[in-house]
N, C-alpha and C positions, 0 to 999 in steps of 0.2 A: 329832386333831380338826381338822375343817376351819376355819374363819374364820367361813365364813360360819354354821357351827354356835354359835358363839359370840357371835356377833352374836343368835339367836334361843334363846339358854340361860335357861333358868330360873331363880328361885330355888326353894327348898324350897316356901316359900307357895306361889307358882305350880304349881310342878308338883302339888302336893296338893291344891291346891282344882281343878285340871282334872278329879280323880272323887271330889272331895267330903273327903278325906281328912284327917285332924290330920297335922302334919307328923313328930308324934310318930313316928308309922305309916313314914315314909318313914326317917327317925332308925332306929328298927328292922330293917328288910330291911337296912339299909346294915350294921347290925350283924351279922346275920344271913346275909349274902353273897351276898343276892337279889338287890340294886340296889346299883350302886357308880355315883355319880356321875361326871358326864365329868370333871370337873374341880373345883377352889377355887379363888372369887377372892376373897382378903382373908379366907381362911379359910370361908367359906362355900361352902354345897354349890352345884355349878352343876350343871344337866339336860338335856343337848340333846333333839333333838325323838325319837331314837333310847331315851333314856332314860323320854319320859315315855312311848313306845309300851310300853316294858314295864314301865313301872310295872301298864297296861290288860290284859295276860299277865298279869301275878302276879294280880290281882284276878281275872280269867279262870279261872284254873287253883284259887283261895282258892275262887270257887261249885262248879269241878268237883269240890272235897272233900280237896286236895293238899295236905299242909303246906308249911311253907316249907323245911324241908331239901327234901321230897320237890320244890318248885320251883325248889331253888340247884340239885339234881344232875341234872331234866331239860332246865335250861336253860345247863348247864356243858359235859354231857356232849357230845361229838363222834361217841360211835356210833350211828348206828340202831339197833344190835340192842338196845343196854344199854334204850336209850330207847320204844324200841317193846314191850320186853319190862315195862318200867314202866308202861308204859302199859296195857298189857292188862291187868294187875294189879287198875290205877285202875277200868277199865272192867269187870271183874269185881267189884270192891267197890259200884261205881256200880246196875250192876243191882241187886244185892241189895237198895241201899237204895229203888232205884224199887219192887221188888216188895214193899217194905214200907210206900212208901209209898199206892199201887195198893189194900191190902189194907187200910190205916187211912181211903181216903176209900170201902171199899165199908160199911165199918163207918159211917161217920158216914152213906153215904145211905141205909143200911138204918135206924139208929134215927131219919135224918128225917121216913123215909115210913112209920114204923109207926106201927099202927092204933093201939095199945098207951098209951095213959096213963105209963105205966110203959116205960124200955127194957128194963127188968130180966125185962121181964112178957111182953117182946115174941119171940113162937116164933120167929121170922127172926133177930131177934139172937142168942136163945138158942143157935139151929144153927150159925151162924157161929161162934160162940166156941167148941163144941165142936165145929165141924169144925177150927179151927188146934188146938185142945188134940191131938187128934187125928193130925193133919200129923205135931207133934213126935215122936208114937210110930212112926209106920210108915204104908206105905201099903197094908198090907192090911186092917189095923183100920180105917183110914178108910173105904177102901171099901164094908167091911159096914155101918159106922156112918154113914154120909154117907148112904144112900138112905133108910134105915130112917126117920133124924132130917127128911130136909127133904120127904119125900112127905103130911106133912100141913102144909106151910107155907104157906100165900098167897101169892099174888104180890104185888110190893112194887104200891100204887095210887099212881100218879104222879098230880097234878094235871094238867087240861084244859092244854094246850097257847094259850101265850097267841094271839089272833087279832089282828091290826091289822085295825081298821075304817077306811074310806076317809071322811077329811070331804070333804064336797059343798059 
């Protein structure tokens, strides 16, 4: 560690309140092999400016859906291959959940804009729900059942389009 790194070292506090965090959180990784301190002084954790950049990784990598083993061995490792092949992994786990999550806000804007009293009452929702019950079995069942189910559906009615009016 350089000098000048030491001169600008953290404590725990510090570094954890830089993205909000209990130091508890940082106590942990250090346990965990994710963050190891640059150094002690007086027995306390110190953080150079290098440490608290990854503390902002671990956080980074904790929304991309990573554990912390899975972010001690992409940030230990030294190969590309091992690393890149983790990664695709992540990135195939990652779509799945966008496509589910894609699939949960087409459901909530279907039963927004139905006409329906009722979602339960509502034909659009009703098809949706058995078009994934459907997905599960195959895609040839869906496909018989998919045109059959939504050719008497409505289209969803969105509301007018807000207008900004010009004050004079």
């Amino acid at each position: 560690m350089k000098s000048s790194d030491a001169v600008r070292a953290r404590t725990i506090g510090e570094a954890a309140a830089r993205y909000g965090l209990a130091t508890s959180v940082l106590r942990h990784w250090d346990a965990a092999g994710v963050l190891r301190p640059a150094f002690r002084r007086g027995g306390q954790r110190r953080y150079s400016p290098d440490d608290v950049y990854r503390i902002g990784v671990v956080l980074f990598c904790q929304e991309a859906g990573l554990s912390l083993a899975e972010i001690a061995q992409l940030l230990s490792t030294r190969r590309p291959i091992t690393r890149r092949a983790m990664l695709r992994r992540k990135e195939a786990d990652l779509d799945a959940r966008i496509a589910g999550a894609t699939a949960a806000r087409r459901m909530v804007r279907e039963v927004m804009w139905c006409s329906a009293r009722d979602p339960l009452a509502c034909p659009r929702f009703r098809a949706t729900v058995d078009a994934r019950s459907v997905e599960k079995v195959g895609t040839s069942t869906r496909a018989s059942n998919t045109s059959s189910t939504r050719s008497h559906v409505k289209p969803i009615r969105r509301p007018p389009a807000f207008t900004r009016r010009r004050l004079s």
